[in-house]
Residue, then its C-alpha position, 0 to 999 in steps of 0.5 A: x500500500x502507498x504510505x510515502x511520496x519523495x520528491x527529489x527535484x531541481x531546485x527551482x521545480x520544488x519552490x513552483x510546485x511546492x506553491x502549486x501543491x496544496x490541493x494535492x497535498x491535502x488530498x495525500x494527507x487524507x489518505x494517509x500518506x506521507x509526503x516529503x521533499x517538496x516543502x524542503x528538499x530531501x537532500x539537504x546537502x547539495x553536493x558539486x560532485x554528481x557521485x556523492x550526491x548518488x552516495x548519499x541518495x543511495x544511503x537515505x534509502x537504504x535507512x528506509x524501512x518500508x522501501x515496499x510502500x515508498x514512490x519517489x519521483x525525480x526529474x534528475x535522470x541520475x537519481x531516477x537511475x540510482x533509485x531503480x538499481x536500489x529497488x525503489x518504485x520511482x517515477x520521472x516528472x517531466x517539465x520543460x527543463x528536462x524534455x531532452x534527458x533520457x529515463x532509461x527503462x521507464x514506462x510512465x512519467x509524471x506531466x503537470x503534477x499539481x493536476x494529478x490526484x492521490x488515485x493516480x499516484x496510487x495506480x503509478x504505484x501499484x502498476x510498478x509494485x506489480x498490485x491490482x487496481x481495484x477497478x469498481x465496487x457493486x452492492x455485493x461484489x469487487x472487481x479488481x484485475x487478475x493476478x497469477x494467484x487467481x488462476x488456482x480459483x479460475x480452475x476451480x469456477x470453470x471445473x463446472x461442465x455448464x461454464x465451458x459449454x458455450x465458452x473456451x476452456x482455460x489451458x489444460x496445463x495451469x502453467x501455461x495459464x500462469x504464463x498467460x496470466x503474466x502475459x496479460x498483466x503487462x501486455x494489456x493492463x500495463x498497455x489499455x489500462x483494462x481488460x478482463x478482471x476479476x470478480x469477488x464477493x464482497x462478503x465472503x471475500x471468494x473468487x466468483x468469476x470473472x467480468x470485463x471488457x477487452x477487444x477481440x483481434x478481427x472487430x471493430x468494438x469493445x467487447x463485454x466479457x463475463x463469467x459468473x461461477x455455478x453456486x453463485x448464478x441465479x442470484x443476479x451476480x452476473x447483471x449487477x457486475x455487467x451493469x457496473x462495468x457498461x457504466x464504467x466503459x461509458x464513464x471512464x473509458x470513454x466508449x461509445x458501443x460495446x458489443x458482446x458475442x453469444x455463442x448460439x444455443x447459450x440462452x442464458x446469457x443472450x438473454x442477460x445480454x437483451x436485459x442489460x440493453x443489447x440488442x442483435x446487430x451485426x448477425x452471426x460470427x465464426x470463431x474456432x469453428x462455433x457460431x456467435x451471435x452479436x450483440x451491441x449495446x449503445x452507452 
């Protein structure tokens, strides 16, 4: 969990942002975390020589006790290079003084940070500490993304003949599920930012299916993907989750349509498909030799 936020920048970018900050600061503090080197700099000594200044970067942070819980952000690419070999989540911040310096190996950057929010700090955060984002909350359940330790449940859901029916197996071989599992955290998640999630009961805390929406290579919209594990149907799990994620798709994903492919024969879920609003557009679609029939919704 994200308890800490160091800032370690050039002089003259902590007095602006230290005068821009407030609003976010105040935000930081409610959520419990902790925020250093924008009212001060972290490195009280500022030293000529580049190499004793990465010295004494890298023995601040091994006195760190909780290094796991820590983002730090720097806009100096020697200290984001020193703080990635130590071990520390870290972030570059990006301005006009810097838009030439490379930061080797980063993936995301920080741009107008008085703009930004504890949540995008947290999602920063956990997208390097390799967490889940929790994506939504129902009434009843939590929808978050997939991690490797999900795929033992995921075994267990589609054991039931009834789910594989009228949609793909997992791989036969758990292990070759991991890898895809692995896959799919850093190739979608870390490329759209969604997919398809995970699914939990909020009460008892188990896995029940699996729900989200994810394009399928060949067509032209985003598709809403869901599985909902046999003790936990006919409750009405599968329409509250679905809703929940058609509004986040229209909300914060900014889509426009959404379609869903029913395989034909699988009136179960056609008709959650009518009774969450879609309706048959499209006509049929062959995939690995089965029929689908597609359904579009408007958001």
């Amino acid at each position: 969990m994200l308890r800490r936020i160091c800032f370690i920048l050039q002089e003259e970018t902590r007095r602006r942002l230290a005068e821009e900050a407030e609003p976010l600061l105040e935000e930081l503090s409610e959520n419990l975390v902790q925020v250093e080197g924008l009212a001060q700099p972290l490195l009280e000594t500022v030293y000529t020589d580049a190499e004793e200044s990465l010295q004494c970067l890298t023995k601040i942070v091994q006195n760190v006790e909780a290094k796991e819980q820590t983002l730090y952000i720097t806009d100096e690419t020697g200290y984001y290079v020193a703080l990635r070999e130590a071990g520390c989540y870290v972030l570059p911040y990006l301005h006009d003084g810097n838009r030439a310096v490379s930061f080797p190996g980063a993936v995301y950057a920080i741009e107008q940070l008085e703009e930004m929010e504890y949540k995008s700090f947290d999602m920063a955060y956990r997208r390097l500490a390799g967490l889940p984002w929790e994506i939504l909350r129902t009434r009843r359940c939590i929808i978050r993304e997939t991690t490797v330790e999900d795929v033992a449940a995921f075994y267990r859901i589609y054991a039931q003949a009834s789910i594989t029916e009228y949609m793909e197996n997992l791989f036969e071989d758990p292990e070759e599920e991991i890898a895809y599992t692995k896959d799919y955290i850093k190739q979608v998640y870390g490329f759209y930012g969604y997919g398809m999630w995970t699914v939990l009961e909020k009460k008892s805390g188990q896995i029940i299916g699996r729900a989200g929406v994810s394009w399928r290579e060949g067509f032209d919209l985003p598709e809403l993907g869901f599985v909902i594990g046999v003790p936990w149907q006919r409750q009405g799990y599968a329409f509250e989750v679905c809703s929940a994620i058609l509004d986040y798709a229209k909300e914060e994903l900014a889509m426009d349509r959404v379609q869903a492919l029913v395989m034909e024969g699988n009136r179960k879920s056609a008709a959650l498909c009518e009774k969450l609003g879609f309706a048959e557009r499209g006509g049929r679609a062959q995939l690995d030799g089965e029929i689908y029939v597609k359904w579009v919704k408007n958001l």
